[in-house]
N, C-alpha and C positions, 0 to 999 in steps of 0.2 A: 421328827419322824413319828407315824402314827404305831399304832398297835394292832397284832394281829387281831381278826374279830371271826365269830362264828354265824355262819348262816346253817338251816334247817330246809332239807329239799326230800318231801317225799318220807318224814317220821327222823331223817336221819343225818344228823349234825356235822357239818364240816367248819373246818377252822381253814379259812382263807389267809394266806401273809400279809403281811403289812406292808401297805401303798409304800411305794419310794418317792422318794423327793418330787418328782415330774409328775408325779400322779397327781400328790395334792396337791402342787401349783394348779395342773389342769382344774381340777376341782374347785379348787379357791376362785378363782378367775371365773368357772363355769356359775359357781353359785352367788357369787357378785353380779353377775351379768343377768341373771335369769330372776331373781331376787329384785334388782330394780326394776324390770320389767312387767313383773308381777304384784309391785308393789299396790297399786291403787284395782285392784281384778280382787272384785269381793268372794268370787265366785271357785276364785284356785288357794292355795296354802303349800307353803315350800314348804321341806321337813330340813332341819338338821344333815350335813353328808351322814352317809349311810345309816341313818335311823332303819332302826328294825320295822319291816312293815309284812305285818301278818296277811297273805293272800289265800290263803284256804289252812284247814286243818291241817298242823304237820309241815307246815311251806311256811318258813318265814327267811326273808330276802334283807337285805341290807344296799340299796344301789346307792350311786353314786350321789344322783341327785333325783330324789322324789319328790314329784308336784301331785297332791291330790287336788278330788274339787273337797272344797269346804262344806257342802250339802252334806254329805255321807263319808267324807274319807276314803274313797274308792279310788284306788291309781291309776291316775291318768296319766301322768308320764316319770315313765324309767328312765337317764339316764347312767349307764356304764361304762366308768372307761378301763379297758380294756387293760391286763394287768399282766404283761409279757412276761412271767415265771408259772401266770395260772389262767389264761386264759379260756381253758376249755370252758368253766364252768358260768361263764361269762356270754361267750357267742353261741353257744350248743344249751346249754344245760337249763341258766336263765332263760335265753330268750325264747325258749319251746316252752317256757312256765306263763313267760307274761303272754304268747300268742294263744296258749289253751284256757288266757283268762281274757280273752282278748281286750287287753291294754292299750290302750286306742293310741300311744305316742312311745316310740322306743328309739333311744339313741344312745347307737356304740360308738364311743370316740377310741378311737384306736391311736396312742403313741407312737407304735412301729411305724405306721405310714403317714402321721397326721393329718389323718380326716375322719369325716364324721358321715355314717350311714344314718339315716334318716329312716325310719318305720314307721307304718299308717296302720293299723288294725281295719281290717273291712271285712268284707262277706268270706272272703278265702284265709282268713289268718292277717300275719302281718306281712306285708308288702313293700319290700326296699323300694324309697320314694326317690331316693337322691344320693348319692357320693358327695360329701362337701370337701376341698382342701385348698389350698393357697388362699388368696383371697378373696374367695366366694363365704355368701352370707350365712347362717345358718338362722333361719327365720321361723315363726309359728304363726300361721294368719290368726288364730286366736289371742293371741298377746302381740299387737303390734309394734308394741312400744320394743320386743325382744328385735335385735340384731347383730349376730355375736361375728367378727370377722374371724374364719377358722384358722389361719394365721396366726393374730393376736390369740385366739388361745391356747396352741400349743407353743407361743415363743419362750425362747431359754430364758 
């Protein structure tokens, strides 16, 4: 079992709980998948589950699974899954941080209903691109070699 950790939103520190069991399967299995996909992409760099990543002054995030590019370290994708005792600070709280920084790729994996919404960053904000669950793909045309069945990754 993991350990609780503290994220920083806005100058002011919260201690989120610690993932349960399902969580970091999902994660394990997320960062396995995304990780050889990414492997030969000079251009992107996985971090660590929930490495601290500083997004402005005062704001520091800890998500699921962060891919920056490797040029500047700038976040290009969040994923978070979604953590049924503390969710708010997760679908509300983060995701109004990475759309005012506009994070060009966001995904919520949600346990409760196992699927995965899919966000684009564009001219209006972030824009739910897709609903994934059962055995639909969850894919990135920038990393082709990515294709995670959303199935296989919330299976017991």
């Amino acid at each position: 079992m993991s350990e609780p950790y503290q994220e920083t939103i806005g100058g002011r520190t919260w201690t989120r709980p610690a993932p349960g069991v399902r969580h970091e399967q999902i994660c394990a299995r997320l960062h396995a998948q995304v990780s050889a996909s990414v492997a030969g992409v000079a251009s992107a760099r996985l971090l660590p589950a929930r490495a601290a990543v500083q997004l402005r002054a005062g704001t520091i995030v800890r998500p699921d699974l962060t891919l920056v590019t490797a040029a500047n370290g700038r976040l290009w994708l969040a994923a978070e899954i979604i953590n049924t005792a503390d969710h708010r600070s997760d679908t509300v709280t983060k995701k109004a941080i990475y759309e005012e920084l506009n994070v060009p790729r966001l995904w919520m994996i949600d346990p409760r209903y196992d699927n995965v919404e899919v966000y684009h960053c564009g001219q209006y904000g972030l824009a739910l691109k897709t609903i994934l669950a059962g055995s639909e793909v969850l894919t990135e045309d920038l990393f082709p070699a990515l294709q995670i069945v959303v199935v296989e990754l919330f299976a017991a």
